[in-house]
N, C-alpha and C positions, 0 to 999 in steps of 0.2 A: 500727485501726492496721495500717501493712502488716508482716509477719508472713516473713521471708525466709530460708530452708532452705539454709545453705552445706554443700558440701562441707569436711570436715575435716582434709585434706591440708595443706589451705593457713591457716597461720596469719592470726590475729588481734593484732598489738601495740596497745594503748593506752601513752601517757605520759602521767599524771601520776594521782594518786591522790586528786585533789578530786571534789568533787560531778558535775561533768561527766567525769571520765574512769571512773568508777564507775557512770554511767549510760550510757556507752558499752560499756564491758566486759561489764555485766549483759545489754544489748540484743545484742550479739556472740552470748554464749556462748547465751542463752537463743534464739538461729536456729541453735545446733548448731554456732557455730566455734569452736574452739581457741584459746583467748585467753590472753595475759599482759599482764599489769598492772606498769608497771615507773613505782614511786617514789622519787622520789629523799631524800624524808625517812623516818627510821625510823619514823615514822607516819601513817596515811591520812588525808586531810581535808581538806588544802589550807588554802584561805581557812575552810573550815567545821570547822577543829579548835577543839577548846574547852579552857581552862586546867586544868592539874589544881592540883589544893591545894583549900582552903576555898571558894577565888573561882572560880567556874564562868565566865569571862569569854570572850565569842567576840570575833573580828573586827569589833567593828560588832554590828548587831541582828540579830536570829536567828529573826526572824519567819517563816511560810511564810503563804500566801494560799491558802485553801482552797480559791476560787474558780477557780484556775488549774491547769493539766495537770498540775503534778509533784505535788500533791494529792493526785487522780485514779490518777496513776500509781503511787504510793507505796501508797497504800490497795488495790487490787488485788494488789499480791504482798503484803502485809500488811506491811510494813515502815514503814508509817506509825508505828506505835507509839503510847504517851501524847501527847495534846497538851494544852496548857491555853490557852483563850481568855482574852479579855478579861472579870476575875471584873465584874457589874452592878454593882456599887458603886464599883468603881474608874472603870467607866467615867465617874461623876460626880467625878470626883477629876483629870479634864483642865483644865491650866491653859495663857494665852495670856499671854506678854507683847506689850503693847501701848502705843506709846507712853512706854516705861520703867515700868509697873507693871503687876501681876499682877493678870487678869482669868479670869471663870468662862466669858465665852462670846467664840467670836474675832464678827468684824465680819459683820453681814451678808450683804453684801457680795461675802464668801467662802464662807460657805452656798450663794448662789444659783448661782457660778459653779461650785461642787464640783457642782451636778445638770444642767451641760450637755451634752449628749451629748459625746465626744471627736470624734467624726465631725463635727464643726460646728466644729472648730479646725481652722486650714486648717496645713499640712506646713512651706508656705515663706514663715513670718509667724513674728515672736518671739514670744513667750509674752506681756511685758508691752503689747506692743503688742496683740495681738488682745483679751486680756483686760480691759483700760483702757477698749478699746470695749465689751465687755457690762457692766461692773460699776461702771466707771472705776477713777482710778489707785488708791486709795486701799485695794480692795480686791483687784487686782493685785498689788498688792505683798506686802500680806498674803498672799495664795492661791501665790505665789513662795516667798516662805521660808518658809511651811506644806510644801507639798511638797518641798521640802529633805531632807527626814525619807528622802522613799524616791530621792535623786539623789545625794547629797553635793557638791552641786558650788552654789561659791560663788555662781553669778549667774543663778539656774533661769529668770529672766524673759528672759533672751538666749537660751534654747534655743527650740526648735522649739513652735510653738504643739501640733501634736497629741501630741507627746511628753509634754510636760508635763502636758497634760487630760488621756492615758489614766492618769495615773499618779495624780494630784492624784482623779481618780472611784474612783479602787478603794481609794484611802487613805483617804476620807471614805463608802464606802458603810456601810453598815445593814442588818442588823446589821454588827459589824465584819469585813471578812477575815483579820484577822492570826490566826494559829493558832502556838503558841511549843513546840517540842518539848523536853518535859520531859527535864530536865538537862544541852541545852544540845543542839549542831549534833554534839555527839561519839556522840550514843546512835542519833541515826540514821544518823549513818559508820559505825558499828559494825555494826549493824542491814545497809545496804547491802550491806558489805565483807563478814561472814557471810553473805549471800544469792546474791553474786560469787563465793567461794568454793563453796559448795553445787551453784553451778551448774558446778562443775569449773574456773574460772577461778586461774590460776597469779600470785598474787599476790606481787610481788621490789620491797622496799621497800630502803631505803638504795641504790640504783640509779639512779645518775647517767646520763643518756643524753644524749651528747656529739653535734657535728655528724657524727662518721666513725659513732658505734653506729648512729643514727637510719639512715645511707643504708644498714650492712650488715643490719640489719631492715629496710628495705623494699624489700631484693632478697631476701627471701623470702616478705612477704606485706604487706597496708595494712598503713597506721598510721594511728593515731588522736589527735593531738598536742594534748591535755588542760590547755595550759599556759595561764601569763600570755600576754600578746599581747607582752610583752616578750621574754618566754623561747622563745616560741616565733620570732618578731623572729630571733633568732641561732640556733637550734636550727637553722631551713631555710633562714639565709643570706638573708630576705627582706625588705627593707628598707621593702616595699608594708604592711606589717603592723601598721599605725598606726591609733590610733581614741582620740579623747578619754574621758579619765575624771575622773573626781572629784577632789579631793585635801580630804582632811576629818581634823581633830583628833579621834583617838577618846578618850573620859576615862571612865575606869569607877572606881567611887567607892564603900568602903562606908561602913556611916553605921551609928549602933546607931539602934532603931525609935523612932520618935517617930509618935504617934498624930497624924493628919490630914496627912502627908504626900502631897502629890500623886501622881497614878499617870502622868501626863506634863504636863510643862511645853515648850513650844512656844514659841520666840523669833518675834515674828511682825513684829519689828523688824528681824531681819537671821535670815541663813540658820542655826538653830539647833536643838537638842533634845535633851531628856532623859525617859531613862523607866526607873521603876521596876521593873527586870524579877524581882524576887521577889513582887511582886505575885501574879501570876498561875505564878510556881513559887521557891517558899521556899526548897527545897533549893538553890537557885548561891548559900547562904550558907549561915554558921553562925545558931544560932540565936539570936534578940534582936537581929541585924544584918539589914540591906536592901542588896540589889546597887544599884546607879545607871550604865546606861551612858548615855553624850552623845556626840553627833559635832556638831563646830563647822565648817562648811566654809571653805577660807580659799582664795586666788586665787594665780595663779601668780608664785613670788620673797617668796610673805609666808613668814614663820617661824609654826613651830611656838608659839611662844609668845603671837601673836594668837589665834589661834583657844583658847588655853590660858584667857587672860584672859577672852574670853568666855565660856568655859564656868563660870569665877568668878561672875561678874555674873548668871549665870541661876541658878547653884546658890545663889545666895546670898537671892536672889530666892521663889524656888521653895522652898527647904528651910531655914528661920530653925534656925539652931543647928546646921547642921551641919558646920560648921568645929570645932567641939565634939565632934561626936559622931562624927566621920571616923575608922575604923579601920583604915582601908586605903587605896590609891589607884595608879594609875598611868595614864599617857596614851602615845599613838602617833601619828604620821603618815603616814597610809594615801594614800600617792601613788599614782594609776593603778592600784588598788587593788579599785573599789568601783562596777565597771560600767559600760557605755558610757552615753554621751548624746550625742544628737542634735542638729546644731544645726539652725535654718531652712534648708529646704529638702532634708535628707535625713532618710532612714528607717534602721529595721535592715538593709532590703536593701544598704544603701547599703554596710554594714559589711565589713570582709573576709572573702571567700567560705567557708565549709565545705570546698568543695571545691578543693584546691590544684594538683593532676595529679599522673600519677606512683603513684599511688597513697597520697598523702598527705591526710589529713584533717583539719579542723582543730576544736576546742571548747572555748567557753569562755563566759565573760559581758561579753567586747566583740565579737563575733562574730558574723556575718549569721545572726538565730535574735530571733524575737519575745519578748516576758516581760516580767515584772516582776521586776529583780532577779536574785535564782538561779534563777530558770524561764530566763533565756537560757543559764547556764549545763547547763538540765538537756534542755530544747528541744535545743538543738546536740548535746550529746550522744547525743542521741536518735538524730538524724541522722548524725551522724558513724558510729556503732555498724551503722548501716545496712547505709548505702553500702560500707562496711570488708566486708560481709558477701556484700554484692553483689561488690565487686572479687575478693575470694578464692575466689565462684564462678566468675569470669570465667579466673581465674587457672588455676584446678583443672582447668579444659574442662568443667565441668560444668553450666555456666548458672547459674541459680538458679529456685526453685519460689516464687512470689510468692501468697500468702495473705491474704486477709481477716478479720482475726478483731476 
C-alpha cells in the first residue's frame, strides 16, 4: 500500500463519522497529518451503528467478507477483533423458498451458474439476460433474487451482468465468506474510533457541517466528505452527485428459541431474506430469545407495507410458530440507503469521482471505489484519506515522501 509522509502544518478535515470516514481519518493521521473528524451525530458509525437495549439490531446485515481488503486491513492494526463465522451445523439449516414452499437445496441450475467466473459476464448485458443463456430462465431468476441478499434492490436481473456475477460468486463461495463481528457493527466503531484517537486524530461529534463551514475548512486544508451521496449532493452544491441504490424493507424480529429453526431462509420466488443472526453470536439477544433480521426489496412508488407483507409470508414459512413466540419487532425503509449498483453498461468507475477539485474529496458506498458492500465504503476511503494527505503536502511546500510498505 502507498504509504504518504505530509507535512503537519496543513490540516486534514474528514466529515462524517461512518465506516469510511473513520478509514480516512485513520489513513490521514497514520501519514503524519493532522486530522479532525467532524460528526454530526453524537455518536460514530454512521450506517454501521448498532442498537443499544437487549436488541443488538444494525442497519441491514452486518456481515464482513474476509476475503476482501477491509479484512486484511482491519487484522493488521489488530482491530479486527472477535468474529464469528458461519457455526457447520447451521450451515445445514439453509432454507429456499421455491415455488411457494420451503426447500433444503435451491435449483441446480443456480449452483452451476454461482461457479462462473464473473469475467465471462459481459458489463453491457442484464444479468437475466446473460444468465438465461448459461442456465436458462428458470435458473436466472432463482440466481436474481438469491443474490438480492448482498444488492437490496428489487430487480438484480436488470442490473449489469458482471455486477451481479461478482457478487452472486463471493455469496455462494466455499467455504463461506461472511465473517459477523461479535456484538454487532458498534465494537468495531469502537475499536476504529479508539485506534483514530490513539493516532492523535481530533474527533467533534454533534458537529453539523453546513455548505459555508465545509468552504471555511477547505481554505485551510482537504476535505474528506464521508457522507451519504445525498448529503454530500447539498453539502458541495453538486447536483452531478447521483448514483442508484437499493430501497429495501429491513424487519428485525425476535422470537423465543424454538429447536430446528433455520439459519437462513431465501425467498428464491421474489427478491427476499432472512437470517438468524444469534445463530452465529447469541449475545444481540437475551437469553431463550433468537434475533431474525430480513430485508424485502421493493421498487420504486411501492410502500413500505409490500415489502412488510412479504417478509410475513416468509417468516411464516420459514419459522412455524412464530407469530407465537415474537417478543419484539420492528421494521424500516432503507431508501438510497444500502449501496450503489450498477446497471448494463457501467462499472464503479462509472460512479462519482473521489476526486471533486479544489481540494475536496469524496467517500462513500456509492462512490467510484470497487467492493462488496462496505469495502466500497472502506476502498474509498482509503483513498480519499490519501490524496487529503498528498494535497496538504502540496499545500505546505513540502511535497510529499511516497513509500512502499
Amino acid at each position: 500500500m502507498e504509504h504518504i509522509q505530509s507535512d503537519t502544518r496543513t490540516p486534514v478535515h474528514v466529515i462524517g463519522g461512518g465506516l469510511a470516514g473513520l478509514t480516512a481519518a485513520i489513513t490521514a493521521a497514520e501519514s503524519g497529518a493532522r486530522v479532525t473528524l467532524y460528526e454530526s451525530h453524537r455518536t460514530l458509525g454512521g450506517r454501521a451503528r448498532t442498537a443499544d437495549g437487549p436488541y443488538r439490531t444494525n442497519e441491514g446485515p452486518h456481515a464482513l467478507y474476509h476475503r476482501g481488503p477491509l479484512c486484511t486491513w482491519l487484522a493488521r492494526r489488530d482491530l479486527l477483533g472477535p468474529v464469528a463465522s458461519v457455526p457447520p451445523l447451521e450451515g445445514l439449516r439453509f432454507r429456499f423458498r421455491r415455488a411457494g414452499a420451503l426447500r433444503a437445496l435451491p435449483p441446480v441450475a443456480l449452483l452451476r451458474l454461482s461457479r462462473r467466473n464473473p469475467r465471462t459476464a459481459p458489463v453491457d448485458a442484464a444479468f437475466r439476460d446473460w444468465a438465461a443463456g448459461q442456465v436458462g430462465d428458470e435458473g436466472a431468476r432463482a440466481a436474481a433474487h438469491f443474490v438480492a441478499a448482498a444488492l437490496f434492490h428489487h430487480d438484480p436481473g436488470a442490473l449489469s451482468a458482471r455486477f451481479v456475477q461478482e457478487r452472486l460468486r463471493r455469496l455462494t463461495s466455499l467455504p463461506p465468506e461472511a465473517r459477523y463481528p461479535v456484538g454487532g457493527w458498534a465494537r468495531l466503531v469502537e475499536r476504529m474510533a479508539g485506534h483514530a484517537r490513539g493516532l492523535g486524530v481530533t474527533v467533534e461529534t454533534g458537529a453539523r457541517v453546513d455548505p459555508r463551514t465545509l468552504g471555511e475548512l477547505a481554505r485551510t486544508g482537504p476535505v474528506a466528505v464521508a457522507t451519504s451521496l445525498d448529503a454530500a449532493r447539498v453539502l458541495l452544491d453538486d447536483a452531478s452527485l447521483t448514483w442508484e441504490s437499493g430501497r429495501t424493507v429491513l424487519v428485525d424480529l425476535a422470537v423465543r428459541n424454538r429447536r430446528g429453526d433455520p439459519f437462513i431462509v431465501s425467498d428464491l420466488d421474489a427478491p427476499g431474506w432472512v437470517e438468524r443472526f444469534t445463530a452465529q453470536d447469541p449475545g444481540l439477544a437475551p437469553a431463550g430469545e433468537q434475533l431474525l433480521q430480513g430485508q424485502f426489496p421493493i421498487g420504486p412508488g411501492v410502500g413500505k407495507a409490500e415489502g412488510a407483507a412479504r417478509a410475513e409470508e416468509l417468516l411464516d414459512l420459514g419459522f412455524p410458530g412464530r407469530r407465537e413466540r415474537t417478543t419484539w419487532r420492528s421494521e424500516a425503509l432503507a431508501d438510497g440507503r444500502t449501496g450503489a449498483v450498477d446497471h448494463p453498461g457501467t462499472t464503479w468507475r462509472d460512479r462519482p469521482a473521489i476526486v471533486r477539485g479544489d481540494g475536496i474529496f469524496l467517500a462513500g458506498d456509492q462512490v467510484a471505489a470497487p467492493g462488496l458492500l462496505s469495502e466500497v465504503s472502506f476502498t474509498s476511503g482509503l483513498e480519499a484519506g490519501l490524496l487529503a494527505v498528498r494535497d496538504a503536502g502540496r499545500r505546505s511546500g513540502s511535497g510529499v515522501d511516497l513509500n512502499q510498505t
